[in-house]
N, C-alpha and C positions, 0 to 999 in steps of 0.2 A: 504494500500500500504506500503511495506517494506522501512525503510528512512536507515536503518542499512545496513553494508556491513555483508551479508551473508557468503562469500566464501574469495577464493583469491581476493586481491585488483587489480582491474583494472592498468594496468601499466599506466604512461604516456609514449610518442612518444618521450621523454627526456630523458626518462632512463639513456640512455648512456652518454650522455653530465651530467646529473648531479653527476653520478656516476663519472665521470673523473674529474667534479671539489672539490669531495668530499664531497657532501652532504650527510645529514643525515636522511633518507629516514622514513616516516612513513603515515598512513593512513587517508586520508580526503575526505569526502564527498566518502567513499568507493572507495578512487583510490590512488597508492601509488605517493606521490608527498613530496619534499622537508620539513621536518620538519625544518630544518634549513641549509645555506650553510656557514656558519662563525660562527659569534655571534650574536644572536636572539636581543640584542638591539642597534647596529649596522645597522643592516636591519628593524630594528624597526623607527631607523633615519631617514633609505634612503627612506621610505616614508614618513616621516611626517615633515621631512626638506627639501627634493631634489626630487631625483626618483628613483624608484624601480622597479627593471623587475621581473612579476610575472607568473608561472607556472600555467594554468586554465585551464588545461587537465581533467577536472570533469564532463563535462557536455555530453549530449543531443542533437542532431539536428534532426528537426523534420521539413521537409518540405508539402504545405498543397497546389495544383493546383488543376484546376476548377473553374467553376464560382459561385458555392454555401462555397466558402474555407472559406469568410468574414464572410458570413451567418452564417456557420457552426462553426466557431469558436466565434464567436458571441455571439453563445446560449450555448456555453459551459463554458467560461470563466469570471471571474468576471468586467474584464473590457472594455472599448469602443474600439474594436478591428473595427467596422465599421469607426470609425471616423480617423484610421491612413492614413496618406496620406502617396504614396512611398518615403522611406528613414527615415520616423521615425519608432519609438516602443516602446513600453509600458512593464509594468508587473504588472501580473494578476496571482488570484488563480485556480486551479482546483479545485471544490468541489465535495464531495460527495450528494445525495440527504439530507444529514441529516445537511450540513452545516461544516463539515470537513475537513479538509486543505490535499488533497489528493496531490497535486505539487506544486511549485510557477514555470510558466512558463512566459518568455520576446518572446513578439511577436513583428516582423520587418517583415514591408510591401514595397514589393519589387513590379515592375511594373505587374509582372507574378505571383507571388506566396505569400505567406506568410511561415514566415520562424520562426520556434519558438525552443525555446534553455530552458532546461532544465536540469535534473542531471542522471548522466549515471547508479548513484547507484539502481533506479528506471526507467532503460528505459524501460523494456521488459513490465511490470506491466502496464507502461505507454502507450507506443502504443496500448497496450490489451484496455485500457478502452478509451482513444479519438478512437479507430477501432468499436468499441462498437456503440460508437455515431454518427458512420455515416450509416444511415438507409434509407431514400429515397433521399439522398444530392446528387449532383455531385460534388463530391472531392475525389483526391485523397492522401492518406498520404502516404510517402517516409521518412522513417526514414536514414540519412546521417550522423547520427553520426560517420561511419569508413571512415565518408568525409573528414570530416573539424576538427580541433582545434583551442585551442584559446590561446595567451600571451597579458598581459597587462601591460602597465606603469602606474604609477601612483603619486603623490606627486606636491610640488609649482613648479616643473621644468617638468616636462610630458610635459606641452604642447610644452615647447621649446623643446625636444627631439623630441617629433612628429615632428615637423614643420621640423626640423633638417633631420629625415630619409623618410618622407616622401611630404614634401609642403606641407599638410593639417592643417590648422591652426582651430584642433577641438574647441580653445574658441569660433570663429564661426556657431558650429555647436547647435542645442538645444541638452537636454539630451533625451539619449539614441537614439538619431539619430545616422545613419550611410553614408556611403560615401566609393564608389571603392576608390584607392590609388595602390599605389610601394612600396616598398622598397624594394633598391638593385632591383634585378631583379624579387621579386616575387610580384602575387598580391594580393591585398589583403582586406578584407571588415573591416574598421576602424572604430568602436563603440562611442562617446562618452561617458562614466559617469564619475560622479563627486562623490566617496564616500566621506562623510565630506565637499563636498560640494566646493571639489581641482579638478577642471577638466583634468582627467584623458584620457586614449584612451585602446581600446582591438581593436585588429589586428584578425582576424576570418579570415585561412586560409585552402589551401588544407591541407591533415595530414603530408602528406610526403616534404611540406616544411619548417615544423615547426621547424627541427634542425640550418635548415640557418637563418631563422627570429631569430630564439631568441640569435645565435652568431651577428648577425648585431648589435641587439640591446642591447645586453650585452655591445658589442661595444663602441655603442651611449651611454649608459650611464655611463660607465667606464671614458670617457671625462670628465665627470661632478664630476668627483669622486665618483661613488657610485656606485651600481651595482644589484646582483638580493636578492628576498628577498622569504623566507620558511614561511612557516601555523603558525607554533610558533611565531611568531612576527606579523603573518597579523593578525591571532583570536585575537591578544592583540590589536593591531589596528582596528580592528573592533568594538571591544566593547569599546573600549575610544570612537569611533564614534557613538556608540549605532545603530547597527545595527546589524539584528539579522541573523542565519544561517539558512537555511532547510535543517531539518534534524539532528538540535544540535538545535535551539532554536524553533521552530513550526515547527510540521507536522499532521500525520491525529489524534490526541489525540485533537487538537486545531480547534476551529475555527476563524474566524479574529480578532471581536475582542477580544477576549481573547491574541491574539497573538502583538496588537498593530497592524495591516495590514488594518484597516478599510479607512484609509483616502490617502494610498501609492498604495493598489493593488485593489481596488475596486470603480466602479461608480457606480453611485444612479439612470444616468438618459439614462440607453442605454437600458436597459428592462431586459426582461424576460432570465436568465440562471440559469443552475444545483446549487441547492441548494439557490438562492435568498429567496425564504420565511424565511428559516430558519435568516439570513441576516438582513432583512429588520425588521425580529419582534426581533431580539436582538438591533439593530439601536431604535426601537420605546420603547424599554424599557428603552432605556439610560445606561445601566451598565451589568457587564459579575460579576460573584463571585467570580472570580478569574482575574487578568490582568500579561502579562508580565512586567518586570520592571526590571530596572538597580540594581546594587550592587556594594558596594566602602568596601573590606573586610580591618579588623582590621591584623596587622601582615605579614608574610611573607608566612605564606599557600596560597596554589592555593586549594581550594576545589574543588570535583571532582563533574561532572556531577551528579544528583538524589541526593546531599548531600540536608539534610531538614534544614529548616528553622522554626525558634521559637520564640513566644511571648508571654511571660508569663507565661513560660512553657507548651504550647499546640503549636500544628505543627501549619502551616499557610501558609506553600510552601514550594518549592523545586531549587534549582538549576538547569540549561542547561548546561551552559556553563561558565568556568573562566578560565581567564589567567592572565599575568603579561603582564602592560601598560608601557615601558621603556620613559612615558614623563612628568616624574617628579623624583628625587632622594633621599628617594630608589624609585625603580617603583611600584606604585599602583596594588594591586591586584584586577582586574576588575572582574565581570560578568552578568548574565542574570540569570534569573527565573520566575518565579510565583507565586505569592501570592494572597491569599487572599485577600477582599476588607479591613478586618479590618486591615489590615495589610500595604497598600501599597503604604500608601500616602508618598512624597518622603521628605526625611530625618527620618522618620522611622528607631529607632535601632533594629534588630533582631538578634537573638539569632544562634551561630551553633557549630557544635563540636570543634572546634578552637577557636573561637573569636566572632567580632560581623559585621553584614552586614548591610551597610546602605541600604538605598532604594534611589535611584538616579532619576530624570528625563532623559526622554529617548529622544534623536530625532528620525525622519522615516529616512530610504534611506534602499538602496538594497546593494547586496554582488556584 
């Protein structure tokens, strides 16, 4: 399955508002969205001090009715999609039979349907192969991604902005549960997550009221002082959080764990789906040859994506992803890759065209 943006980048439904606040427009996750709208550590702050309004016009919506929807997504996904009750959700991998990390998809179980959210750079691929796997089921799939879109806050001040524009007080809520809601006059499905572990909210709305939602809440958080925040400052916030991307840090070259995903996107005890052998005998080995792993670089370079990594003068990995962490001064240049096992135990100095890369511990959480 294709994780790269092939063609023209997918617009967001923002275009126009971000264009008139002057932001500076570049390609993530195959869709064109805000690289930055001011200054990248600035907006690097406004989440990791206050709150941030974030553009997440990237994905997926994939709707699954009938009474075999549970069943069926069940046997296809890695994790316990029987056991959600309505208004929570999970995330879980797609795999190929060989054990491959063909999607990372988040499933919400709604009283009628199951409703799952993934990335738009891979929809068509995607609906081809879950269409694939419905063979004697009664379900039907409704792909709604020119439904819905999604904005999110985030940082130590989200929840009070939530509660602010809409009453939903999400520290109440578990993660990745959701709940109807308002604001202003539209409505709207309100996500918990907590990246880093700051309970945050996503707003899942129709598409065409996505330009009111996100002036309301540019709004709400302009009060607070802070406002909205671009890719260049969240990818560096992300990997200070160590959390990885699909599509920039595992896709189908990967399988869990190699990816670090073994203990966040996968159960041991809901049974039988696509690719578990493959799963379950790299679990009974105890170790993958290669592991993802953090990186704390030497100097002021950002090294780019496939930049290798060196020990002793022999390769032993490669880079994903790096950016600059604005939460120390100067800012840390963070990222992600792969190494080797001789390679990856953490504080490990490795070798690169630039400088040297540490090997960091990593925590789980999702994007």
């Amino acid at each position: 399955m294709e994780t790269a943006s092939t063609g023209t980048a997918l617009d967001t439904p923002l275009a126009a508002a971000h264009a008139r606040a002057g932001a500076k427009i570049g390609v993530w996750f195959g869709c064109a969205l805000p690289d930055t709208f001011d200054d990248p550590a600035a907006e690097f702050r406004r989440a990791s001090e206050s709150v941030a309004l974030i553009d997440k016009n990237y994905r997926a919506y994939l709707s699954f009715t009938g009474p075999d929807g549970v069943r069926y997504l069940n046997a296809v996904l890695t994790n316990d999609i029987k056991g959600l009750s309505a208004g929570r959700g999970n995330v879980s991998l797609l795999l190929n039979p060989q054990g491959h990390i063909l999607a990372e998809i988040e499933t919400y179980a709604f009283a009628d349907k199951l409703f799952c959210v993934s990335y738009a750079m891979i929809r068509e691929r995607l609906v081809e192969v879950l269409d694939k796997f419905i063979i004697m089921d009664d379900v039907t799939l409704t792909d709604e991604t020119e439904r819905f879109g999604t904005l999110a806050l985030e940082g130590p001040k989200a929840a009070v902005v939530v509660r602010e524009v809409s009453g939903i007080d999400i520290e109440a809520l578990g993660e990745l549960s959701s709940t109807d809601g308002t604001v202003g006059a539209i409505p709207c499905r309100i996500v918990k997550r907590s990246p880093g572990g700051v309970a945050g909210a996503e707003f899942v709305v129709e598409r065409e009221k996505l330009p009111a939602l996100w002036e309301i809440l540019l709004e709400a958080t302009r009060k607070h002082g802070s406002g909205p925040m671009g890719y260049t400052a969240l990818s560096g916030l992300r990997l200070a959080q160590g959390i990885p991307w699909f599509g920039y840090d595992f896709d189908e070259k990967q399988i869990p764990h190699e990816a670090g995903l073994q203990h966040s996107h996968i159960s041991y005890t809901k049974g039988c789906y696509t690719g578990q052998e493959i799963v379950e005998r790299v679990r009974s080995r105890g170790q993958v040859n290669r592991q993802r792993v953090g990186l704390l670089f030497s100097g002021e370079t950002v090294p780019e994506a496939g930049t290798l990594l060196m020990m002793e003068g022999k390769e032993v990995g490669f880079v994903t992803r790096a950016a600059k962490a604005w939460d120390s001064a100067p800012p840390r240049i963070l990222g992600l890759g792969y190494v080797r096992k001789e390679g990856n135990a953490s504080g490990t100095t490795l070798q690169w065209a630039a400088g040297t890369a540490t090997v960091k511990n990593l925590t789980p959480g999702s994007s």
